[in-house]
N, C-alpha and C positions, 0 to 999 in steps of 0.2 A: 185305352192304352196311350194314344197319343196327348190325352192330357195327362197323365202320370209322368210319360215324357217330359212334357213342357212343366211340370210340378216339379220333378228332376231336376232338374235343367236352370228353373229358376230358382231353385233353392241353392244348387252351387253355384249360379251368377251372385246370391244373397249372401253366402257363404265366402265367396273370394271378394265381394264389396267389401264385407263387413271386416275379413281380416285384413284387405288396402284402409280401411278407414282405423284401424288399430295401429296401425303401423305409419300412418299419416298422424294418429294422435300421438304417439310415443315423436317421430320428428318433431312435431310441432313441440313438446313440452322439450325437447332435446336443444332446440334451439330458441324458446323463451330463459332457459336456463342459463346457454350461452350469450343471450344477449344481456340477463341479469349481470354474472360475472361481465362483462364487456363493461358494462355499466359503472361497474361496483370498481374495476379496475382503473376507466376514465376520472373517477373521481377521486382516485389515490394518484393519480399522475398530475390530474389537475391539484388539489392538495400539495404535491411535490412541488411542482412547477412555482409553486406560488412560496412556499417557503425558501425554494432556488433563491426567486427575484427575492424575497424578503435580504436572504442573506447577500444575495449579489450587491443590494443599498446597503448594509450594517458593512460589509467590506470596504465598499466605496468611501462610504463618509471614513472610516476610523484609515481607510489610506489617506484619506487627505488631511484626516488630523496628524499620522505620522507625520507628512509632509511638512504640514506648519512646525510640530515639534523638532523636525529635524531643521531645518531654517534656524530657528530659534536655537538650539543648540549648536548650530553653526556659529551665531552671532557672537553666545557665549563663547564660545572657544576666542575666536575672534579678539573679544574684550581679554580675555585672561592670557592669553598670547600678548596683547601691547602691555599690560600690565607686568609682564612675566619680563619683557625687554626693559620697561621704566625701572625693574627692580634688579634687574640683572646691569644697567648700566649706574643705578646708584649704588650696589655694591663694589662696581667697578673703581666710580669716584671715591669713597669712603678708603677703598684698599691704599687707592694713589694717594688718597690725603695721609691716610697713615702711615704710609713708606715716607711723606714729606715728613712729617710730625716726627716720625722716628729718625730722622736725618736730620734732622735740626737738632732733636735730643739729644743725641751723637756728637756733633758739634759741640753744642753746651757743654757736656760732657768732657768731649775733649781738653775745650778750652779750660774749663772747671778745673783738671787733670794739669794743666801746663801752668799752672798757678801758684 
């Protein structure tokens, strides 16, 4: 009787092992699974990360080409502004030469008239 017992007794210590060792296997695949995803998600971050800095340089440079282009289209303006004054002060002179021209014609005229 007392080993029936002890046959008892070690078949339900066999019995609660073997269901902790089923429940140790399901954690354990629970958290091989979780560290796949972990994995799987580290290397879409890193991926990320890396087309971040790709784009952060494709910004940088094409900023500092605005830069140069905006310089450069300073310059122009620059040019076509003193251009814009040379042409606005020889309209000026043309106007006054033609006020003289026409006053002189006037004159002629005049004189032409009292003759």
């Amino acid at each position: 009787k007392i080993l029936e017992e002890d046959l008892s007794s070690a078949e339900e210590k066999l019995t609660a092992a073997e269901d902790k060792l089923k429940e140790l296997e399901t954690e354990l695949t629970d958290i091989n699974n979780n560290m796949k995803k972990m994995e799987a998600a580290e290397g879409l971050q890193a991926q990320r990360e890396d087309e971040l800095e790709s784009k952060i340089r494709d910004l940088t440079e094409e900023k500092g080409d605005l830069h140069i282009r905006a310089e450069n289209a300073e310059r122009q303006i620059q040019v076509l502004e003193e251009n814009i004054a040379k042409l606005e002060k020889e309209v000026e002179d043309e106007q006054t030469s033609h006020a003289e021209t026409k006053a002189e014609l006037e004159a002629v005229n005049a004189e032409i008239d009292d003759i």
